[in-house]
N, C-alpha and C positions, 0 to 999 in steps of 0.2 A: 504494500500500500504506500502511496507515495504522496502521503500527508505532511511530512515534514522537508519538503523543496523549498525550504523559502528563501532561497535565492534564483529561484526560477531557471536555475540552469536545466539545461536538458540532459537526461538520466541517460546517458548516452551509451553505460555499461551495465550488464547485467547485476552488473555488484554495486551498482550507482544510488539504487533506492534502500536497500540494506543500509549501508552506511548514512544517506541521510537519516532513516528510522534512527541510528544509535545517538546521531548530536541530535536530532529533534526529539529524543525520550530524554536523553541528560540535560538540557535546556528545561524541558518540561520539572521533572524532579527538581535540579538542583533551582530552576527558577521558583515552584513554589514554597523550597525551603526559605530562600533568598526572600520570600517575598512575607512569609511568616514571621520571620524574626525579624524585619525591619520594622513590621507592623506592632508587635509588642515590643522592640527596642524604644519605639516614639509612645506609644504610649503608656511603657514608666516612664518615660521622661516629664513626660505631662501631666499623668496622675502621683508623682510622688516631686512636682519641683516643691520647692526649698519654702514656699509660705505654706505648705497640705503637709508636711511630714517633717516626724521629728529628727534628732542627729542620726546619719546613716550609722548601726553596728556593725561591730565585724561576727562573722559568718562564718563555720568552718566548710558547712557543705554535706558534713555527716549526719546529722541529724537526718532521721526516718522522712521526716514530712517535708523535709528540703530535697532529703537525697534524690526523691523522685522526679524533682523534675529537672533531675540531671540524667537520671538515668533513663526513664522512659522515651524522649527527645535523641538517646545516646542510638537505644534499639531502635527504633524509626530509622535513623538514619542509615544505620547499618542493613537493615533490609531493603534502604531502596539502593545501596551500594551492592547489594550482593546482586539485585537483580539488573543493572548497568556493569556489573562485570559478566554474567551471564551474557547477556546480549552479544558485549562487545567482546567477548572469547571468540562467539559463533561466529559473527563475521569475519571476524582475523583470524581464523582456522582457514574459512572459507576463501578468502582472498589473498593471503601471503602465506599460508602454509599447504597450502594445494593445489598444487597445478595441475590442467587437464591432463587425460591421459593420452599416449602416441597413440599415431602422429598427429603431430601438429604442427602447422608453421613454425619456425623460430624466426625474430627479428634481431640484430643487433643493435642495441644502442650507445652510440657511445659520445661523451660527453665531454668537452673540452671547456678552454681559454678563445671564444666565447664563440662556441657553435654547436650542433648538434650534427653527427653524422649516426646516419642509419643505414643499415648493412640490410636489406630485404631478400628471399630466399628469391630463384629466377624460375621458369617453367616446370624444374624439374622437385619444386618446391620443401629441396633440401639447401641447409646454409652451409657455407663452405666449398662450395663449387664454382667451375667457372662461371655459371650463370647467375653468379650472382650479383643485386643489381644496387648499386653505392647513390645516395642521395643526401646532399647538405643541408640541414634544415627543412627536409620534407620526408613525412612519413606517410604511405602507402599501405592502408590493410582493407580489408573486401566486408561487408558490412555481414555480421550474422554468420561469423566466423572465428573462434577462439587462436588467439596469438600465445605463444610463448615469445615474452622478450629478456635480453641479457643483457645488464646495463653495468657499464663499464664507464671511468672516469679517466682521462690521457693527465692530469696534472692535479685539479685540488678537488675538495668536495664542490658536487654539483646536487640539483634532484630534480629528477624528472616527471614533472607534474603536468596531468591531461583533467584541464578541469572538468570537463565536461562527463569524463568518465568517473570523476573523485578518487584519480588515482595520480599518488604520491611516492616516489622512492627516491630515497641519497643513494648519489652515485659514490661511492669510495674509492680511491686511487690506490692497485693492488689487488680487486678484488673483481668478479663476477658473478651480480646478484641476479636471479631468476624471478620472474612474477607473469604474472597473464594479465592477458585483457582483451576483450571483443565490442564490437560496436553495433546497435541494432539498428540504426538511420545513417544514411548516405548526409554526405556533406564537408564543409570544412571547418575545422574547429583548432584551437590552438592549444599551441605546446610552450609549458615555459618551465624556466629554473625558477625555484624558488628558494636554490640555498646561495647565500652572496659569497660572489665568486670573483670578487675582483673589478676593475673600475668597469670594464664592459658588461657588468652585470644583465644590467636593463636592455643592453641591446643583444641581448642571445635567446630570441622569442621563434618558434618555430609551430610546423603547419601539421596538424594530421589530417589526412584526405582518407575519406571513408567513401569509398564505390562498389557498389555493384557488381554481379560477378561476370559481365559480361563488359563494363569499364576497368575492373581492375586485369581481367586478362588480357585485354589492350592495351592498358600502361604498361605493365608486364613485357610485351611482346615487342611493344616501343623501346625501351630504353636497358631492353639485354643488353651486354659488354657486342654480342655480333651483331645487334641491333644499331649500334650507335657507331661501328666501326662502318658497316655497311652504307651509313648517312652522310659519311665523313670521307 
């Protein structure tokens, strides 16, 4: 159910409305707790100022008819914690500790001083092969189709963030992180870092293009390593 979009972005990934659910339930909880204690914060304020009540005592907190309303407010809160870890286990099982199973595409990403280069598999829709197809700043995947990608960093942290999809990962330098993602609407949508990476930060914004299976195997076909030598 996709009640809690309230930035209207478009749930672009399977995993897109999940994750809205977990900040619009913790929003929800932690705003009405927010909203109950400010409510009786102001009003001892107002029923106990300084001409209605006598000198403030001190209070240890142990006392039985005190102690509750330390402790019952303590349980509350703890129950609606355990049920916002509940939640948010299931999604992040679901979306960073599982990946589809083979085959599936692999994409490479890889993250630089201040560019995105993506490695796409070619016709034969293995990575690592000559066919496969190298693009700056532009990512290519077929809409209604589960990706594995592998993000890699060439110098400092980066992350590589597809809002559209609410999908977030730091790139580390040394390392090769794996994550999925798929996309259920054709279109163009954007890609950015959003861990700061140096004075070019701002200007290392890049494009995912989401097509159709009969657009993306004409991109495809267009811009093979024979394709382009052939042009040339």
């Amino acid at each position: 159910m996709d009640i809690f979009n309230f930035t209207r972005l478009p749930a672009l990934s399977s995993f897109a409305t999940p994750i809205d659910d977990v900040i619009g339930w913790v929003t929800v909880m932690v705003g009405f707790w927010f909203i109950l204690t400010e409510a009786v914060f102001f009003y001892f304020i107002f029923k106990y100022r300084k001409q209605n009540s006598p000198r403030a005592a001190y209070i240890t907190g142990e006392e039985p008819e005190l102690f509750r309303w330390i402790s019952r407010p303590h349980a509350a809160v703890l129950v609606f914690d355990v049920f916002i870890v509940v939640i948010g286990v299931r999604v992040w099982l679901d979306v960073k500790q599982t990946l589809p199973p083979e085959p599936v595409p692999h994409v490479r990403v890889i993250a630089q001083q201040w560019a995105w280069t993506f490695v796409h598999p070619g016709p034969d829709a293995q990575l690592g092969t000559d066919d496969d197809i190298k693009s700056v700043d532009d990512l290519h995947i077929q809409t209604n189709q589960k990706y594995i990608w592998e993000l890699e960093a060439k110098d400092v942290l980066h992350s590589f963030s597809v809002p559209a999809m609410r999908l977030k990962q730091d790139a580390v330098p040394g390392r090769v992180i794996k994550g999925w993602m798929d996309a259920n609407a054709a279109g163009v949508y954007e890609i950015q870092c959003v861990e700061i990476c140096g004075i070019g930060h701002g200007l290392m914004p890049g494009k995912l293009y989401v097509e159709d299976a009969a657009q993306h195997a004409a991109w495809m076909q267009a811009h093979t390593p024979t394709a382009r030598i052939a042009a040339n």
